[in-house]
C-alpha positions in Angstrom: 3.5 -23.5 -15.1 0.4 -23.7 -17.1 -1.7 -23.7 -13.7 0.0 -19.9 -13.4 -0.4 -19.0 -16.7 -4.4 -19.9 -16.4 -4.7 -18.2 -13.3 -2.4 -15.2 -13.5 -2.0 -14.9 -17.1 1.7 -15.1 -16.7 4.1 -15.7 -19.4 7.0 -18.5 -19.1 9.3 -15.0 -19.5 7.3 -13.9 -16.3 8.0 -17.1 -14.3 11.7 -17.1 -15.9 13.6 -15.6 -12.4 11.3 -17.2 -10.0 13.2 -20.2 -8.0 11.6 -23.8 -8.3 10.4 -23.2 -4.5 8.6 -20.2 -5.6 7.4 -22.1 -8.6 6.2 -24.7 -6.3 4.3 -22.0 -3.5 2.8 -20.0 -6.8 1.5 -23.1 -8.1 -0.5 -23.8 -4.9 -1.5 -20.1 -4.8 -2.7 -20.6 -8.5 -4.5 -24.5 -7.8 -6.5 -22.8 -4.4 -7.8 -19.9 -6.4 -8.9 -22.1 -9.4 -10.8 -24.0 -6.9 -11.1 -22.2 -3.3 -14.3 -25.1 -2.4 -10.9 -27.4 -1.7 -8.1 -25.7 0.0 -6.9 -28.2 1.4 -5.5 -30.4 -1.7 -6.1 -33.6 -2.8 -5.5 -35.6 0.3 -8.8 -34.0 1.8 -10.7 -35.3 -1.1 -9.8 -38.8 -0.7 -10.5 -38.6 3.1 -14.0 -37.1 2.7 -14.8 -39.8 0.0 -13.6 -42.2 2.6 -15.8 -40.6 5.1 -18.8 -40.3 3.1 -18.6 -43.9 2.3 -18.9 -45.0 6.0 
């Protein structure tokens, strides 16, 4: 919840009703903008080191 509350500048109170699945896609919403050079998570960045290294 902090990522949203960085991001969006929303409250707990304003995450209060949301269910954990829309926690979850809110959260990804909130880690893409905060960093929109790696959309694709942190399984991309451990690949590219890999195929940097080779």
């Amino acid at each position: 919840m902090a990522d949203l509350a960085i991001v969006f500048h929303w409250t707990p109170a304003d995450c209060a009703d949301f269910s954990l699945r829309e926690l979850m896609e809110w959260r990804e919403r909130a880690r893409k903008r905060s960093n929109p050079e790696d959309s694709h998570g942190a399984r991309s960045q451990t690949a590219g080191a890999a195929q940097r290294r080779r």
